[in-house]
N, C-alpha and C positions, 0 to 999 in steps of 0.2 A: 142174896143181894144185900150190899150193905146199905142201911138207912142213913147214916150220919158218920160223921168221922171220928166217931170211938170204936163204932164195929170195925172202921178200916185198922186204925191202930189195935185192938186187941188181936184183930187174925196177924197183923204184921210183927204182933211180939214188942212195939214202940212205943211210945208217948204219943198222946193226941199232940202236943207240940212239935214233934216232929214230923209226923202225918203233914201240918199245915207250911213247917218248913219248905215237905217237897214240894208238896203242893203251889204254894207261892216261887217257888223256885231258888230259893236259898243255896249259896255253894257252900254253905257250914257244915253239909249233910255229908257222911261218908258214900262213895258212889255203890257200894256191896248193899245199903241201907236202903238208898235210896232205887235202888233196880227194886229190892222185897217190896217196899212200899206201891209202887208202881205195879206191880203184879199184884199185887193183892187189889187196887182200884179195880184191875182191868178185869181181874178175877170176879169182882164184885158187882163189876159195871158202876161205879161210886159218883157219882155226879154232881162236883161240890157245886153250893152256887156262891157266888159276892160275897153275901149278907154274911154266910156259913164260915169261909176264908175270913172274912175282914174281923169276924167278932173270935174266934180263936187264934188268930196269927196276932190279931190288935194289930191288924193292917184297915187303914181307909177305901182301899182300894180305888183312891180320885187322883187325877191329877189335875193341877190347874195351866193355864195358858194365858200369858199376859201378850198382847200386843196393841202398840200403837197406830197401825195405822188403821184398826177397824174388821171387823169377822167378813165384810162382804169384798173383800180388798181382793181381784182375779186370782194373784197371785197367792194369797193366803186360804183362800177357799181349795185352791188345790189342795197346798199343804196340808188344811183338816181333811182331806178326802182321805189322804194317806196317812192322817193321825187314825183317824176313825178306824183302820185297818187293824192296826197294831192294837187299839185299844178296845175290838171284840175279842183279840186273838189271846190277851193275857188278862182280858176280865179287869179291866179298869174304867171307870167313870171320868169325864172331863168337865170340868168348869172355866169359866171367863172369868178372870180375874181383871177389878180395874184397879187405878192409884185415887184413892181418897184422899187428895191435897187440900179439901178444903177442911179437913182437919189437920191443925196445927198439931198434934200428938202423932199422926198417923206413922205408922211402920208396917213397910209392906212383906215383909218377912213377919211381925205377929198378922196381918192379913190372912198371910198362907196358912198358918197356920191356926187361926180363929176357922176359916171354912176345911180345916182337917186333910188339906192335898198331903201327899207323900213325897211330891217329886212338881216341877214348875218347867213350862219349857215358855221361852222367852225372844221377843222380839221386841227392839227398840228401845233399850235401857243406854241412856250415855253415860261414858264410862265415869265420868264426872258429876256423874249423879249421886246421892247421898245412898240412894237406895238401892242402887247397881251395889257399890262397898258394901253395904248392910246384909244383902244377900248371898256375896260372895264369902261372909264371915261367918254367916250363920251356920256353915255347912248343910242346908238345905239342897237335895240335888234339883241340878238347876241344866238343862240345855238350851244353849243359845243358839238362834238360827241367825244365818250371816252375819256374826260378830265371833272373831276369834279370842274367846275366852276361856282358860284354863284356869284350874282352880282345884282345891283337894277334893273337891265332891262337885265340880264343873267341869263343864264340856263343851263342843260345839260341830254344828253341822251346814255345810256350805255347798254349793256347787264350784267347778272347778274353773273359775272366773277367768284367769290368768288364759289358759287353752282357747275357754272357749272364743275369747279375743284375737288370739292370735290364729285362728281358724278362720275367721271371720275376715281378716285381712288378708288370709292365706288365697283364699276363695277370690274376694277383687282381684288380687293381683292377676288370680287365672282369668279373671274377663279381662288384663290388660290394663285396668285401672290405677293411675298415680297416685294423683290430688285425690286422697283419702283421708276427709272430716272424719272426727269424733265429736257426738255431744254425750258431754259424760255425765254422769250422777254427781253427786255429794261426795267428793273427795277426800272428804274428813273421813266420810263414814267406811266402814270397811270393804263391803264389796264394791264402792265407788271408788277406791284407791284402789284395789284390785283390777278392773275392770280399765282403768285411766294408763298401771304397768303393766297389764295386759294389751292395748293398744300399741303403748312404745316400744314392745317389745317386738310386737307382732309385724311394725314399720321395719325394724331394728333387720327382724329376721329376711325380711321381704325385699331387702337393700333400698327403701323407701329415707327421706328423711325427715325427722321429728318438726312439725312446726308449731308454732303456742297459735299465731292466729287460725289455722284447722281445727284449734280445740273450745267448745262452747260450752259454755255451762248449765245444768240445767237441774230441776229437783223432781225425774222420776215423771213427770207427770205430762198427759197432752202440750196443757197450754204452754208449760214451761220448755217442753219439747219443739212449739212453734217459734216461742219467741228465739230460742237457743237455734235453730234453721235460719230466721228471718236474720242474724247477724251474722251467719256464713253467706247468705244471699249479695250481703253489703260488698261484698268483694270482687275487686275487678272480674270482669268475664272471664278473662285470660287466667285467671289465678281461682276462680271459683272450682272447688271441691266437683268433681265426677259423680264422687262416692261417698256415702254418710254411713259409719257404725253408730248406735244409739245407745244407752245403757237399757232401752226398757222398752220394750211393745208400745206402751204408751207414749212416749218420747217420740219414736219412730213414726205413728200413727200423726200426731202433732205436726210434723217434718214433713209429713208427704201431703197433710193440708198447707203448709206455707209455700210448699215448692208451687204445686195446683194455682194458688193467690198468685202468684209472680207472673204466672205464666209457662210456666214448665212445666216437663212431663216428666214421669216417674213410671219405668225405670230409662225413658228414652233419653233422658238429660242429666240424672241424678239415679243414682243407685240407692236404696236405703235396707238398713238389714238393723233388725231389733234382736231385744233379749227377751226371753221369759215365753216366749210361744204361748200365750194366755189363748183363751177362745175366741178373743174376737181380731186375732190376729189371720186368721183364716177364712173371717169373714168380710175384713176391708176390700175394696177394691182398689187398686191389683192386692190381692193375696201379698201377705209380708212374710220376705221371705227373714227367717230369725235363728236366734238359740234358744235351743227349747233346754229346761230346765225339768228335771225326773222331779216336780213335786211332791209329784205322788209317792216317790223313794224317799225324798225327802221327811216327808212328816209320818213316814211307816220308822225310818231310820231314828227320828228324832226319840220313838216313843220306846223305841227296843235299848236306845242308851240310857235314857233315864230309868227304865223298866231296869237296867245292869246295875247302876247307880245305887238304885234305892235297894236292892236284893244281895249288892255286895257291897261291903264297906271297903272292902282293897281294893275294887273297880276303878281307879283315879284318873280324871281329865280325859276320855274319850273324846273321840275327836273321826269325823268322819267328811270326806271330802267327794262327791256328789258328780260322774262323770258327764258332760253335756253335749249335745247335738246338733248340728246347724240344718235344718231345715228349708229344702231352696220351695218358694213358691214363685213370684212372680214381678218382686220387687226389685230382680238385678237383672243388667243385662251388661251387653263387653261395650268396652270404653270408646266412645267414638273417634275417629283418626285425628289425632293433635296435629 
C-alpha cells in the first residue's frame, strides 16, 4: 500500500509532478501515462488528501464565491447546495468573498488572490463596474451565474429563460386565457431582459398581442411584486389581465397578496404562475404553480466548469444553458367565459 505520492510515482516509473497532475486532473498528461498512473493508485489503494494535492501540485485547492444578494437568498442557498456537491467530489474548499469598498486601494482580483482561491464563481457584478473589467483581465477563472459573460479564461451559467417563458404562456393559453400580465424583473439585467423576450415571444407564439400596459415593473422581490400587481389592478375590469406571469416566486407570492387586498381570488379571478420554485412556493396557499429552476444542476455545473478552467488553460468561455420546468400546483385555473 502506498504511503504518499512518491511510492505512487516511483512504482509508476514518473515524477511526483506528474502523479499530482493526474491526480488534480490536468489534460497536459498523456492518456497511455495517465491510465499507469491510475492503476498504480488503485493498485496501491493511494488516498491523497487536500493538504497532500495542494502542497505538491502548488494547487490551493479553494475556490471563492462572490455574491450580492447575500448566502441566505432561497434561491442562492440552492445553488450552494449544488456547489457543495461538486466541491466534495473534486476536493475543493469554498469561501465567501466580499468587495472591500471602504478601501480606496481596494482590488478585488489582488482580494482573490490575497485569500489564495484558484477559480471565483460570481453573482452580481455590473458590467460597468471597475472590478467586473479588472477580473475579466486578470485572467482569473471566473464563472458567472445569470450574466452572459465570455471571456478568455470566463464563462457562464443560466437556465433557459427564454423557453421557460414561453411555456408558461403556452400553459394559459390551454386554460383559454387572453389578457396575459407580465410583472417582470430588472430589464437591464440579463435574465430580466431574457425573461421580458421570453414573454413577447411566447404572446408572439400563442397569436396573443403585445401590450406595454400588461407589463409592470418590478425588482425580484414580494413588496415590489405587490406594488407591480396593485398597478395591473388600476385597470378597467373589462381590460384587467386573467392571467399574471411573474419573474420570481417572490414577485408571484407579493401578487397573490394584492389580488386577496382588492378583493379577488386566486386562481378563481386571476391566474398567477412564478419562477424559481423556491421552497416556500409550495407552501403558500394556494400552492404556486411556477418554473422551477435545476439549482441544484446549477451550482454542481457551475463548479465542474470552473474546476475545467482552472485544470486546463485551452478550456476558453464555457458556457452552459440549464433546461427548466413548469410545475402546475394550484395557482391556475381556465379563463372564465368573456
Amino acid at each position: 500500500m502506498a504511503t504518499n505520492i512518491r511510492d505512487v510515482a516511483k512504482a509508476a516509473g514518473v515524477s511526483v509532478a506528474t502523479v499530482s497532475k493526474v491526480l488534480n486532473g490536468y489534460t497536459t498528461v498523456s492518456q497511455k501515462t495517465k491510465e499507469r498512473v491510475l492503476r498504480i493508485v488503485k493498485e496501491t489503494r493511494f488516498q491523497p488528501n487536500a493538504a497532500a494535492r495542494a502542497l505538491v501540485g502548488r494547487r490551493s485547492m479553494t475556490l471563492g464565491i462572490y455574491l450580492t444578494t447575500g448566502l441566505t437568498h432561497p434561491f442562492f442557498a440552492s445553488i450552494l447546495s449544488g456547489m457543495e456537491l461538486a466541491l466534495k467530489a473534486k476536493g475543493y474548499d469554498l469561501i465567501y468573498l466580499s468587495q472591500l469598498t471602504f478601501n480606496k486601494d481596494y482590488s478585488f482580483v489582488r482580494h482573490c488572490q490575497s485569500r489564495n482561491v484558484e477559480g471565483v464563481v460570481i453573482f452580481g457584478f455590473q458590467e460597468d463596474d471597475a472590478y467586473f473589467k479588472e477580473l475579466l483581465e486578470s485572467g482569473l477563472p471566473s464563472i458567472f451565474i445569470d450574466m452572459d459573460i465570455v471571456g478568455q479564461r470566463a464563462g457562464y451559467i443560466s437556465s433557459d429563460n427564454v423557453d421557460a417563458m414561453c411555456h408558461s404562456i403556452s400553459y394559459l393559453r390551454e386554460l383559454k386565457h387572453r389578457r396575459i400580465a407580465f410583472i417582470a424583473g430588472i430589464v437591464e439585467s440579463y435574465v430580466g431582459r431574457l425573461r421580458y423576450d421570453g414573454y413577447k415571444k411566447g404572446l408572439e407564439i400563442a397569436g396573443l398581442p403585445f401590450r406595454e400596459d400588461y407589463v409592470a415593473h418590478s425588482i425580484f422581490t414580494r413588496e415590489s411584486g405587490y406594488s407591480a400587481m396593485n398597478s395591473l389592478l388600476e385597470l378597467p375590469p373589462a381590460e384587467r389581465p386573467t392571467a399574471v406571469v411573474c419573474c420570481s416566486d417572490m414577485c408571484a407570492i407579493g401578487a397573490i397578496d394584492a389580488i386577496r387586498d382588492a378583493g379577488l381570488s386566486v386562481p378563481g379571478d386571476i391566474s398567477v404562475i412564478g419562477f424559481d420554485d423556491i421552497e416556500l412556493a409550495r407552501n403558500v396557499t394556494p400552492a404556486l404553480t411556477t418554473i422551477r429552476q435545476d439549482m441544484i444542476a446549477m451550482g454542481r455545473k457551475a463548479v465542474e466548469l470552473l474546476d475545467e478552467l482552472i485544470v486546463d488553460e485551452m478550456f476558453a468561455s464555457p458556457t452552459a444553458i440549464v433546461p427548466t420546468e413548469l410545475i402546475v400546483r394550484d395557482t391556475c385555473a381556465p379563463a372564465k367565459e368573456e
